[in-house]
C-alpha positions in Angstrom: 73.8 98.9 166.5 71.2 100.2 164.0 70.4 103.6 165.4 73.3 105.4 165.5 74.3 109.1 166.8 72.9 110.2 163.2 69.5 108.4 163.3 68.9 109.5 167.2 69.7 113.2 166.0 66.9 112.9 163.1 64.9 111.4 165.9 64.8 114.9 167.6 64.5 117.2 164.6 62.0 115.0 162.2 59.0 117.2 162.0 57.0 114.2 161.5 57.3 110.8 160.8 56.0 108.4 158.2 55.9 104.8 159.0 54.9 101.9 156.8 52.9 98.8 157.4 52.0 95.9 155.1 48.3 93.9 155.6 47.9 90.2 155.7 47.2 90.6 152.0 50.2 92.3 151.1 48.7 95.7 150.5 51.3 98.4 152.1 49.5 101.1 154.4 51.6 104.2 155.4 50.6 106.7 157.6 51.7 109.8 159.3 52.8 110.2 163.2 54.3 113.3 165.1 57.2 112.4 166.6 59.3 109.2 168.2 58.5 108.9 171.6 61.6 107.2 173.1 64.3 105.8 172.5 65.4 102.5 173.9 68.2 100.4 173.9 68.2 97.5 171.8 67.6 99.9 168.6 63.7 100.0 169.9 61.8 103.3 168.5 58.7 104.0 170.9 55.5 105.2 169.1 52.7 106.9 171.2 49.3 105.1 169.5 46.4 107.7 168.3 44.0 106.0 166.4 46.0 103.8 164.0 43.7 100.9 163.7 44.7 99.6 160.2 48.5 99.8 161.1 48.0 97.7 164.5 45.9 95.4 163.0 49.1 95.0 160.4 51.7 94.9 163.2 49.4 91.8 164.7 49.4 90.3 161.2 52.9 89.9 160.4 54.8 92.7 162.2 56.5 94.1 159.5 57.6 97.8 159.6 59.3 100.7 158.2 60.2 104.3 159.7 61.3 107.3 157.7 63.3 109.6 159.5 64.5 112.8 157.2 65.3 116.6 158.2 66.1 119.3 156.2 68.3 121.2 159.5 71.4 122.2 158.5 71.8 119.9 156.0 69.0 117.5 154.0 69.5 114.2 155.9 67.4 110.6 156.3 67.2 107.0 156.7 65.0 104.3 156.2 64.8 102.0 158.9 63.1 98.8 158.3 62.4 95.7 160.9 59.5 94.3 163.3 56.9 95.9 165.4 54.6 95.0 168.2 51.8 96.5 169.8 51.9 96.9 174.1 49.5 98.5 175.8 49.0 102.4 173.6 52.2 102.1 172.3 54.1 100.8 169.1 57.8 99.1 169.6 59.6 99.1 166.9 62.8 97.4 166.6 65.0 98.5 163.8 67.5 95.5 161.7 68.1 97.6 159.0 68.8 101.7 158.3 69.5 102.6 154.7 70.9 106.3 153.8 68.4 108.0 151.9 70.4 111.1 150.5 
């Protein structure tokens, strides 16, 4: 399991999250969202699409993807969570292989 107790807690208190996309050309592309909007088994974030055209045209290129999830409650606390992401219907599933400590 990549999204532990920790990572769903961050899920809930991020105040925003940046997520990171890479183009067919290799050029990365990060943007800005508000919040996670589920949770699903399988370590599977769900992403409410507004906008975002550059990042779902990347997602249909190559589906790479990578989620920063940091809060500063109680104590400073993030990860990195890097894997695959598809595009169904007006949402973004994102399925985490990876979740790196960032402090």
């Amino acid at each position: 399991m990549v999204i532990t107790e920790k990572i769903k807690q961050l899920v809930e208190e991020a105040p925003f999250v940046p997520i990171a996309t890479v183009s067919a050309e290799g050029n990365p592309h990060l943007i800005v969202v508000g919040k996670v909007k589920e949770v699903r088994k399988e370590d599977i974030l769900v992403f409410g699409i507004y906008k975002m055209e550059e990042t779902q045209q990347n997602i249909k290129d190559n589906g790479k993807m990578q989620v920063i999830l940091a809060s500063t409650v109680d104590d400073p606390k993030g990860y990195r969570l890097t894997g695959e992401a598809c595009v169904e219907g007006d949402e973004v599933l994102f399925k985490a292989e990876k979740a790196e400590s960032l402090l």
